[in-house]
C-alpha angles and dihedrals in degrees: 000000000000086000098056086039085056092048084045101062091040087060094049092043080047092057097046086054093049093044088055104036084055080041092059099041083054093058097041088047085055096041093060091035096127120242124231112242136232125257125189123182095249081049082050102047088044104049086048086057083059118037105010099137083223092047099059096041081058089057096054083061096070100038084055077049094059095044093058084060092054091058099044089065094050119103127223117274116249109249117226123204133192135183138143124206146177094060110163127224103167097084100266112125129249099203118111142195093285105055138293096257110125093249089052094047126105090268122143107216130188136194122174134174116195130186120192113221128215130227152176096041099303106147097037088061097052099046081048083056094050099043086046084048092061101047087059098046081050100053092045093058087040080054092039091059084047096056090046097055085056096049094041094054090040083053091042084057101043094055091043079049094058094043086054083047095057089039104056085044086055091052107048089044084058089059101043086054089054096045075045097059087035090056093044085057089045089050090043085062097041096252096123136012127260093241081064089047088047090046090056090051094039087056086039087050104052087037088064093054089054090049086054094049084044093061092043087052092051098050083043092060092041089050076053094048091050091055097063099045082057106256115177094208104018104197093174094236094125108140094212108207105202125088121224082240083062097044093041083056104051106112114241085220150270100303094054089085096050116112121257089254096061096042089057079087102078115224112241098263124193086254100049081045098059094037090064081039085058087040090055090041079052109053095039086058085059102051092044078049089059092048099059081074081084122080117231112227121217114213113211124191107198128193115195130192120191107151140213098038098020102021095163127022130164125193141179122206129170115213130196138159117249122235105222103121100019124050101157093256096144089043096052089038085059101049095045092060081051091064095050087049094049088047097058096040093060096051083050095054085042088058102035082058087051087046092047094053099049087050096036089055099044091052092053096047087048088049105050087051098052090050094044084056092046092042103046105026109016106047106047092032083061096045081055096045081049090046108052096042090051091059092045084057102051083044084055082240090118127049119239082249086064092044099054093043099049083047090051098048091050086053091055091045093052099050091045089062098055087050090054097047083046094060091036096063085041092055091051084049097053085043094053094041088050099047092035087198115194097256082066103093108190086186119095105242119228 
Protein backbone atom coordinates (compact mmCIF):
# COMPACT_ATOMS: atom_id res chain seq x y z
CA UNK A 1 0.00 0.00 0.00
CA UNK A 2 2.68 2.52 0.93
CA UNK A 3 4.28 1.68 -2.60
CA UNK A 4 1.25 2.49 -4.76
CA UNK A 5 0.64 5.54 -2.31
CA UNK A 6 4.29 6.57 -3.25
CA UNK A 7 3.56 6.04 -7.29
CA UNK A 8 0.54 7.80 -6.57
CA UNK A 9 1.94 11.26 -5.32
CA UNK A 10 4.77 11.23 -8.16
CA UNK A 11 2.18 11.12 -10.48
CA UNK A 12 0.36 13.87 -8.96
CA UNK A 13 3.62 15.93 -8.43
CA UNK A 14 4.15 14.71 -12.47
CA UNK A 15 0.74 16.35 -13.53
CA UNK A 16 1.28 20.07 -11.54
CA UNK A 17 4.65 20.30 -13.45
CA UNK A 18 3.13 19.50 -16.66
CA UNK A 19 -0.11 22.01 -16.04
CA UNK A 20 2.38 24.79 -15.43
CA UNK A 21 4.98 24.10 -17.71
CA UNK A 22 1.69 24.18 -20.71
CA UNK A 23 0.61 27.29 -18.37
CA UNK A 24 3.52 28.92 -18.97
CA UNK A 25 3.89 28.13 -22.92
CA UNK A 26 0.65 29.53 -23.03
CA UNK A 27 1.77 32.71 -21.56
CA UNK A 28 4.79 32.97 -23.36
CA UNK A 29 2.57 32.00 -26.88
CA UNK A 30 0.38 34.98 -25.93
CA UNK A 31 3.02 37.09 -24.91
CA UNK A 32 4.73 37.00 -28.46
CA UNK A 33 1.04 36.83 -30.30
CA UNK A 34 1.64 40.01 -32.79
CA UNK A 35 -0.53 42.99 -32.52
CA UNK A 36 -2.27 44.57 -35.36
CA UNK A 37 -1.34 47.52 -35.84
CA UNK A 38 -3.10 51.01 -36.23
CA UNK A 39 -3.61 52.83 -39.49
CA UNK A 40 -4.85 56.42 -39.85
CA UNK A 41 -5.42 58.13 -43.37
CA UNK A 42 -2.45 60.63 -43.05
CA UNK A 43 -0.26 56.68 -41.90
CA UNK A 44 -1.72 55.59 -44.77
CA UNK A 45 -0.94 58.38 -47.15
CA UNK A 46 2.40 58.39 -45.81
CA UNK A 47 3.47 54.49 -45.91
CA UNK A 48 1.99 54.49 -49.91
CA UNK A 49 4.79 57.65 -50.63
CA UNK A 50 7.20 55.20 -49.58
CA UNK A 51 6.71 52.04 -50.51
CA UNK A 52 3.43 52.22 -53.43
CA UNK A 53 4.95 49.47 -56.37
CA UNK A 54 3.66 52.27 -58.94
CA UNK A 55 5.29 55.02 -56.93
CA UNK A 56 8.68 53.89 -57.06
CA UNK A 57 8.59 52.81 -60.84
CA UNK A 58 7.64 56.39 -61.22
CA UNK A 59 10.78 57.35 -59.49
CA UNK A 60 12.97 55.55 -61.62
CA UNK A 61 11.58 57.79 -64.24
CA UNK A 62 12.91 60.33 -63.22
CA UNK A 63 16.34 58.93 -62.13
CA UNK A 64 16.52 57.47 -66.29
CA UNK A 65 15.48 61.30 -66.69
CA UNK A 66 18.39 62.54 -65.02
CA UNK A 67 20.58 60.45 -66.61
CA UNK A 68 19.51 61.76 -70.30
CA UNK A 69 20.63 64.97 -69.08
CA UNK A 70 23.45 63.80 -68.29
CA UNK A 71 24.02 62.76 -71.54
CA UNK A 72 22.81 65.81 -73.38
CA UNK A 73 25.74 67.88 -71.79
CA UNK A 74 28.06 65.67 -72.63
CA UNK A 75 30.30 66.40 -75.57
CA UNK A 76 31.37 63.92 -78.31
CA UNK A 77 34.54 61.72 -77.59
CA UNK A 78 37.90 62.57 -79.85
CA UNK A 79 38.50 60.02 -81.97
CA UNK A 80 42.28 58.68 -82.24
CA UNK A 81 43.54 56.98 -85.09
CA UNK A 82 46.90 54.87 -85.78
CA UNK A 83 48.46 53.09 -88.91
CA UNK A 84 51.50 52.57 -90.26
CA UNK A 85 52.08 51.99 -93.72
CA UNK A 86 54.85 51.39 -96.56
CA UNK A 87 56.24 48.13 -94.87
CA UNK A 88 58.36 46.06 -97.49
CA UNK A 89 58.24 42.29 -98.02
CA UNK A 90 60.04 41.87 -101.19
CA UNK A 91 63.15 41.84 -99.87
CA UNK A 92 64.02 45.44 -100.22
CA UNK A 93 65.17 47.13 -96.67
CA UNK A 94 63.64 49.36 -94.86
CA UNK A 95 66.71 50.75 -92.90
CA UNK A 96 67.91 54.45 -93.68
CA UNK A 97 70.37 56.43 -93.24
CA UNK A 98 69.69 56.93 -90.18
CA UNK A 99 69.58 53.46 -88.65
CA UNK A 100 67.38 50.24 -88.88
CA UNK A 101 65.44 50.81 -85.48
CA UNK A 102 62.06 50.78 -86.06
CA UNK A 103 61.70 54.29 -85.39
CA UNK A 104 64.50 55.00 -87.87
CA UNK A 105 63.00 52.60 -90.67
CA UNK A 106 61.09 53.76 -93.99
CA UNK A 107 57.93 53.53 -92.25
CA UNK A 108 55.11 55.97 -92.86
CA UNK A 109 53.42 56.51 -89.63
CA UNK A 110 50.45 58.21 -88.92
CA UNK A 111 48.86 59.42 -85.97
CA UNK A 112 45.66 61.52 -86.09
CA UNK A 113 43.45 62.77 -83.58
CA UNK A 114 39.91 64.07 -84.86
CA UNK A 115 36.95 65.90 -82.84
CA UNK A 116 33.85 66.23 -84.29
CA UNK A 117 32.16 69.81 -83.62
CA UNK A 118 28.96 70.49 -83.16
CA UNK A 119 26.57 73.49 -84.89
CA UNK A 120 23.54 75.04 -85.37
CA UNK A 121 22.48 74.83 -81.94
CA UNK A 122 22.72 71.41 -81.51
CA UNK A 123 23.64 70.92 -78.24
CA UNK A 124 21.75 73.59 -76.87
CA UNK A 125 18.47 71.80 -78.25
CA UNK A 126 19.12 68.66 -76.86
CA UNK A 127 20.16 69.76 -73.25
CA UNK A 128 16.74 71.99 -73.60
CA UNK A 129 14.94 68.16 -74.37
CA UNK A 130 16.39 66.63 -71.51
CA UNK A 131 15.87 69.28 -69.13
CA UNK A 132 12.44 69.47 -70.48
CA UNK A 133 12.48 65.75 -70.04
CA UNK A 134 12.95 66.05 -66.61
CA UNK A 135 10.49 68.46 -65.82
CA UNK A 136 8.06 66.17 -67.18
CA UNK A 137 9.36 62.90 -65.43
CA UNK A 138 9.18 65.07 -62.58
CA UNK A 139 5.62 66.23 -62.90
CA UNK A 140 4.27 62.40 -63.69
CA UNK A 141 5.61 61.04 -60.47
CA UNK A 142 4.22 64.93 -58.56
CA UNK A 143 0.52 63.63 -60.41
CA UNK A 144 1.15 60.16 -59.59
CA UNK A 145 1.33 61.01 -55.67
CA UNK A 146 -1.75 62.93 -56.33
CA UNK A 147 -3.77 59.90 -57.84
CA UNK A 148 -2.63 57.81 -55.09
CA UNK A 149 -3.81 59.89 -52.40
CA UNK A 150 -6.98 59.59 -53.95
CA UNK A 151 -6.92 56.13 -54.32
CA UNK A 152 -5.32 55.50 -50.72
CA UNK A 153 -8.01 57.45 -48.89
CA UNK A 154 -11.06 55.71 -51.54
CA UNK A 155 -9.42 52.32 -50.43
CA UNK A 156 -9.18 53.68 -46.45
CA UNK A 157 -12.99 54.12 -46.80
CA UNK A 158 -13.84 51.27 -48.40
CA UNK A 159 -12.32 49.08 -45.88
CA UNK A 160 -13.93 51.51 -42.66
CA UNK A 161 -17.34 50.99 -45.01
CA UNK A 162 -17.23 47.09 -44.79
CA UNK A 163 -16.47 47.07 -41.33
CA UNK A 164 -19.88 49.44 -40.87
CA UNK A 165 -21.29 47.12 -42.86
CA UNK A 166 -20.48 44.27 -40.63
CA UNK A 167 -21.21 46.19 -38.00
CA UNK A 168 -24.58 47.27 -38.62
CA UNK A 169 -25.27 43.33 -39.70
CA UNK A 170 -23.87 42.45 -36.20
CA UNK A 171 -25.97 44.57 -34.76
CA UNK A 172 -29.07 43.95 -36.09
CA UNK A 173 -28.35 39.99 -35.67
CA UNK A 174 -27.84 40.96 -31.63
CA UNK A 175 -31.59 42.36 -31.57
CA UNK A 176 -33.42 39.60 -33.56
CA UNK A 177 -31.89 37.18 -31.07
CA UNK A 178 -33.12 38.92 -28.66
CA UNK A 179 -36.71 39.36 -30.27
CA UNK A 180 -35.85 35.74 -30.78
CA UNK A 181 -35.38 34.80 -26.91
CA UNK A 182 -38.38 37.37 -26.13
CA UNK A 183 -40.86 35.25 -28.79
CA UNK A 184 -39.59 31.46 -27.29
CA UNK A 185 -40.79 32.73 -23.97
CA UNK A 186 -44.18 34.13 -25.79
CA UNK A 187 -44.63 30.90 -27.36
CA UNK A 188 -43.76 29.19 -24.13
CA UNK A 189 -46.84 30.95 -22.76
CA UNK A 190 -49.07 30.41 -25.83
CA UNK A 191 -49.02 34.09 -27.07
CA UNK A 192 -47.62 33.31 -30.63
CA UNK A 193 -47.11 30.35 -32.62
CA UNK A 194 -43.91 28.53 -33.13
CA UNK A 195 -43.95 29.08 -36.66
CA UNK A 196 -43.62 32.95 -35.42
CA UNK A 197 -40.90 31.88 -33.08
CA UNK A 198 -39.25 29.81 -36.14
CA UNK A 199 -39.80 33.10 -38.62
CA UNK A 200 -37.69 35.39 -36.00
CA UNK A 201 -34.74 32.67 -36.02
CA UNK A 202 -35.02 31.99 -39.50
CA UNK A 203 -34.42 36.38 -40.19
CA UNK A 204 -31.68 36.19 -37.18
CA UNK A 205 -30.21 33.29 -38.92
CA UNK A 206 -29.67 34.49 -42.31
CA UNK A 207 -28.79 37.62 -40.84
CA UNK A 208 -26.04 35.99 -39.33
CA UNK A 209 -24.68 34.58 -42.81
CA UNK A 210 -24.71 38.14 -44.19
CA UNK A 211 -22.83 39.35 -41.07
CA UNK A 212 -20.12 36.44 -41.98
CA UNK A 213 -19.79 37.55 -45.85
CA UNK A 214 -19.66 41.21 -44.33
CA UNK A 215 -16.55 40.51 -42.35
CA UNK A 216 -14.91 38.64 -45.31
CA UNK A 217 -15.72 41.74 -47.44
CA UNK A 218 -14.22 43.90 -45.07
CA UNK A 219 -10.51 41.84 -44.62
CA UNK A 220 -10.71 41.59 -47.97
CA UNK A 221 -10.72 45.81 -48.45
CA UNK A 222 -8.18 46.26 -45.85
CA UNK A 223 -5.87 43.38 -47.71
CA UNK A 224 -6.66 46.00 -50.65
CA UNK A 225 -5.79 48.71 -48.76
CA UNK A 226 -2.19 46.90 -47.72
CA UNK A 227 -1.31 46.45 -51.26
CA UNK A 228 -1.16 49.92 -52.11
CA UNK A 229 0.59 51.09 -49.42
CA UNK A 230 3.09 48.57 -50.59
CA UNK A 231 2.76 45.37 -47.99
CA UNK A 232 4.79 42.63 -48.75
CA UNK A 233 2.37 40.08 -47.14
CA UNK A 234 -0.70 41.82 -46.91
CA UNK A 235 -2.91 39.65 -44.20
CA UNK A 236 -5.56 42.04 -44.14
CA UNK A 237 -5.34 42.57 -40.08
CA UNK A 238 -4.89 46.34 -40.31
CA UNK A 239 -7.27 48.23 -37.05
CA UNK A 240 -8.06 51.33 -39.06
CA UNK A 241 -8.61 54.28 -36.56
CA UNK A 242 -10.35 56.40 -38.18
CA UNK A 243 -14.72 56.47 -38.41
CA UNK A 244 -16.62 57.07 -41.88
CA UNK A 245 -18.17 60.38 -39.77
CA UNK A 246 -14.52 61.43 -39.68
CA UNK A 247 -13.74 60.64 -43.09
CA UNK A 248 -17.23 62.15 -44.48
CA UNK A 249 -15.97 65.45 -42.61
CA UNK A 250 -12.38 66.00 -43.94
CA UNK A 251 -12.49 69.40 -46.20
CA UNK A 252 -11.56 68.84 -49.86
CA UNK A 253 -9.67 72.26 -49.53
CA UNK A 254 -9.66 75.86 -49.80
CA UNK A 255 -10.55 76.21 -52.93
CA UNK A 256 -13.57 74.20 -52.56
CA UNK A 257 -15.43 77.34 -51.34
CA UNK A 258 -14.35 79.65 -54.28
CA UNK A 259 -16.88 80.62 -56.47
CA UNK A 260 -17.28 78.69 -60.42
CA UNK A 261 -15.81 81.91 -62.07
CA UNK A 262 -12.77 81.76 -60.48
CA UNK A 263 -12.27 77.97 -60.89
CA UNK A 264 -12.64 78.39 -64.84
CA UNK A 265 -8.59 79.05 -64.35
CA UNK A 266 -7.36 75.84 -63.94
CA UNK A 267 -4.74 75.41 -61.03
CA UNK A 268 -1.64 74.29 -62.24
CA UNK A 269 -2.09 70.94 -61.59
CA UNK A 270 1.42 67.69 -61.73
CA UNK A 271 -0.18 66.49 -65.09
CA UNK A 272 -0.59 70.28 -67.11
CA UNK A 273 2.56 70.68 -65.91
CA UNK A 274 4.06 67.79 -67.54
CA UNK A 275 2.18 68.18 -70.47
CA UNK A 276 4.08 71.90 -71.22
CA UNK A 277 6.87 70.09 -70.02
CA UNK A 278 6.05 67.33 -73.30
CA UNK A 279 5.26 70.54 -75.48
CA UNK A 280 8.94 72.09 -74.59
CA UNK A 281 10.59 68.41 -75.04
CA UNK A 282 8.68 68.72 -78.31
CA UNK A 283 9.60 71.65 -79.84
CA UNK A 284 13.29 71.42 -78.88
CA UNK A 285 13.27 68.05 -80.73
CA UNK A 286 12.26 69.94 -83.55
CA UNK A 287 14.74 72.58 -83.59
CA UNK A 288 17.70 70.02 -82.92
CA UNK A 289 15.84 68.31 -85.81
CA UNK A 290 16.46 71.40 -87.92
CA UNK A 291 19.77 71.51 -87.05
CA UNK A 292 20.76 68.37 -88.22
CA UNK A 293 20.43 70.30 -91.81
CA UNK A 294 23.88 71.37 -90.85
CA UNK A 295 26.73 69.22 -91.32
CA UNK A 296 28.98 68.70 -88.29
CA UNK A 297 32.84 69.09 -89.21
CA UNK A 298 35.29 67.01 -87.66
CA UNK A 299 38.71 68.74 -87.14
CA UNK A 300 41.65 66.32 -87.35
CA UNK A 301 45.47 67.26 -86.30
CA UNK A 302 47.81 64.56 -87.96
CA UNK A 303 51.44 63.89 -87.20
CA UNK A 304 53.26 61.82 -89.75
CA UNK A 305 56.73 60.14 -89.55
CA UNK A 306 58.23 58.73 -92.56
CA UNK A 307 61.99 58.97 -92.11
CA UNK A 308 64.85 59.45 -94.00
CA UNK A 309 63.43 62.09 -96.55
CA UNK A 310 60.13 63.37 -94.26
CA UNK A 311 61.10 62.36 -90.85
CA UNK A 312 58.46 64.71 -89.01
CA UNK A 313 55.12 66.23 -90.55
CA UNK A 314 52.29 67.69 -88.88
CA UNK A 315 48.76 68.48 -90.65
CA UNK A 316 45.54 69.80 -89.90
CA UNK A 317 42.14 68.75 -92.14
CA UNK A 318 38.69 69.43 -91.43
CA UNK A 319 36.15 66.66 -92.61
CA UNK A 320 31.92 66.86 -93.10
CA UNK A 321 29.33 65.10 -94.89
CA UNK A 322 27.73 66.84 -97.60
CA UNK A 323 24.03 67.26 -97.75
CA UNK A 324 23.22 66.69 -101.04
CA UNK A 325 20.56 63.49 -100.78
CA UNK A 326 19.59 63.74 -97.39
CA UNK A 327 18.44 66.96 -95.74
CA UNK A 328 16.39 65.56 -92.78
CA UNK A 329 13.26 66.29 -94.37
CA UNK A 330 11.24 62.85 -92.90
CA UNK A 331 12.89 63.45 -89.44
CA UNK A 332 11.79 67.36 -89.08
CA UNK A 333 8.29 66.49 -90.77
CA UNK A 334 7.87 63.97 -87.75
CA UNK A 335 8.69 66.10 -84.97
CA UNK A 336 6.94 68.57 -85.98
CA UNK A 337 3.81 66.56 -85.89
CA UNK A 338 5.01 65.83 -82.60
CA UNK A 339 4.64 69.48 -81.62
CA UNK A 340 1.10 69.80 -82.89
CA UNK A 341 0.31 66.60 -80.96
CA UNK A 342 1.89 67.81 -77.86
CA UNK A 343 -0.07 71.21 -78.35
CA UNK A 344 -3.12 69.92 -78.38
CA UNK A 345 -2.53 67.49 -75.72
CA UNK A 346 -1.69 70.11 -73.29
CA UNK A 347 -5.00 72.35 -73.96
CA UNK A 348 -6.86 68.87 -73.46
CA UNK A 349 -5.40 68.19 -70.29
CA UNK A 350 -6.09 72.13 -69.56
CA UNK A 351 -9.70 71.51 -70.21
CA UNK A 352 -10.14 68.01 -68.84
CA UNK A 353 -8.73 69.88 -65.23
CA UNK A 354 -11.34 72.43 -65.78
CA UNK A 355 -13.62 69.65 -66.44
CA UNK A 356 -12.31 67.60 -63.11
CA UNK A 357 -12.86 70.37 -60.85
CA UNK A 358 -16.90 71.36 -62.03
CA UNK A 359 -17.78 67.46 -61.57
CA UNK A 360 -15.86 67.00 -59.10
CA UNK A 361 -17.69 69.93 -57.25
CA UNK A 362 -21.26 69.00 -58.12
CA UNK A 363 -20.71 65.48 -56.83
CA UNK A 364 -19.43 66.77 -53.54
CA UNK A 365 -22.01 69.15 -53.03
CA UNK A 366 -24.68 66.12 -53.99
CA UNK A 367 -23.03 64.13 -51.77
CA UNK A 368 -22.82 66.16 -48.62
CA UNK A 369 -26.47 66.69 -48.92
CA UNK A 370 -27.45 63.25 -49.28
CA UNK A 371 -25.22 62.28 -46.04
CA UNK A 372 -26.44 65.32 -43.96
CA UNK A 373 -30.47 63.68 -44.82
CA UNK A 374 -29.42 60.37 -43.99
CA UNK A 375 -27.58 61.50 -41.18
CA UNK A 376 -29.88 63.81 -39.55
CA UNK A 377 -33.58 62.53 -40.65
CA UNK A 378 -33.32 58.85 -42.08
CA UNK A 379 -31.64 57.31 -40.15
CA UNK A 380 -33.02 58.17 -36.51
CA UNK A 381 -36.43 58.54 -37.77
CA UNK A 382 -35.96 54.59 -38.81
CA UNK A 383 -34.26 53.38 -35.18
CA UNK A 384 -37.39 54.90 -33.85
CA UNK A 385 -39.64 53.38 -36.33
CA UNK A 386 -37.45 49.80 -35.10
CA UNK A 387 -37.85 50.69 -31.72
CA UNK A 388 -41.31 51.28 -31.18
CA UNK A 389 -42.49 48.51 -33.06
CA UNK A 390 -40.06 46.13 -31.13
CA UNK A 391 -41.61 47.04 -27.97
CA UNK A 392 -45.23 46.68 -29.51
CA UNK A 393 -44.20 43.51 -30.23
CA UNK A 394 -43.05 42.46 -27.30
CA UNK A 395 -46.48 44.21 -25.90
CA UNK A 396 -48.23 41.92 -28.48
CA UNK A 397 -49.46 45.44 -29.93
CA UNK A 398 -47.41 44.68 -33.57
CA UNK A 399 -47.57 41.44 -35.74
CA UNK A 400 -44.16 39.40 -36.49
CA UNK A 401 -44.83 40.78 -40.15
CA UNK A 402 -44.27 44.63 -38.49
CA UNK A 403 -41.36 43.55 -36.55
CA UNK A 404 -39.24 42.04 -39.41
CA UNK A 405 -39.96 44.66 -41.55
CA UNK A 406 -39.20 47.45 -39.27
CA UNK A 407 -35.99 45.38 -38.60
CA UNK A 408 -35.38 45.12 -42.43
CA UNK A 409 -35.92 49.00 -43.36
CA UNK A 410 -33.59 50.06 -40.69
CA UNK A 411 -31.12 47.66 -42.22
CA UNK A 412 -31.42 49.20 -45.32
CA UNK A 413 -31.16 52.86 -43.58
CA UNK A 414 -28.46 52.13 -42.02
CA UNK A 415 -26.55 50.81 -44.81
CA UNK A 416 -27.49 53.36 -46.77
CA UNK A 417 -25.78 55.76 -44.41
CA UNK A 418 -22.63 54.28 -44.45
CA UNK A 419 -22.84 54.33 -48.18
CA UNK A 420 -23.55 58.14 -48.06
CA UNK A 421 -21.01 58.99 -45.86
CA UNK A 422 -18.99 56.82 -48.01
CA UNK A 423 -19.60 58.85 -51.07
CA UNK A 424 -19.53 61.66 -49.31
CA UNK A 425 -15.58 61.28 -48.08
CA UNK A 426 -14.89 60.07 -51.70
CA UNK A 427 -16.21 62.84 -52.98
CA UNK A 428 -13.85 65.16 -50.58
CA UNK A 429 -11.23 63.09 -51.79
CA UNK A 430 -11.97 63.60 -55.70
CA UNK A 431 -12.41 67.33 -54.76
CA UNK A 432 -9.20 67.57 -53.08
CA UNK A 433 -7.22 65.37 -55.88
CA UNK A 434 -8.92 67.79 -58.81
CA UNK A 435 -8.29 70.98 -57.33
CA UNK A 436 -4.73 69.73 -55.78
CA UNK A 437 -4.93 72.87 -53.31
CA UNK A 438 -1.29 73.77 -51.27
CA UNK A 439 -2.26 72.42 -48.07
CA UNK A 440 -2.18 69.20 -50.01
CA UNK A 441 1.33 67.93 -49.39
CA UNK A 442 1.99 64.67 -52.00
CA UNK A 443 5.23 64.23 -50.22
CA UNK A 444 5.40 61.59 -47.12
CA UNK A 445 6.35 63.89 -43.78
CA UNK A 446 9.01 62.76 -41.60
Amino acid sequence: MAFIRSINNWVLLGAILTGLSLATADNQAAAVEPVAPTLSVADARRAAFLNNWDLLAAKSDVDIATAQRLVAREFPNPTLSLGTSKISFDGHPNGTSQGNGLWERSYDTVTAIGQLIEIGGKRAARKVAAAAGLRGAEARLADARRLLDQAVTQAYVAAVLAERNEQVLADSVASLRQEANIAAARQHAGDISTADQSQIEIAAARLELDARDAEAAARAARVQLEILLGERKPQGHTQLTETLEQLSEASPGQRATAAPSELMAPPQRADLTAAEAARTKAEADLRLQKAQRVPDPTVSFQYEHEPPDLPNTVGLMVSFPLPLWNRNRGNITAAEAVVRQAATQAEKVRAQIIADIVTARVAFDAAQARWRRYREELQPKSGKVRESVAFAYQKGGASLLDLLTAQRTDNEVRLATAQAAAAAANAAAALRAALNPPDNSNSPKP
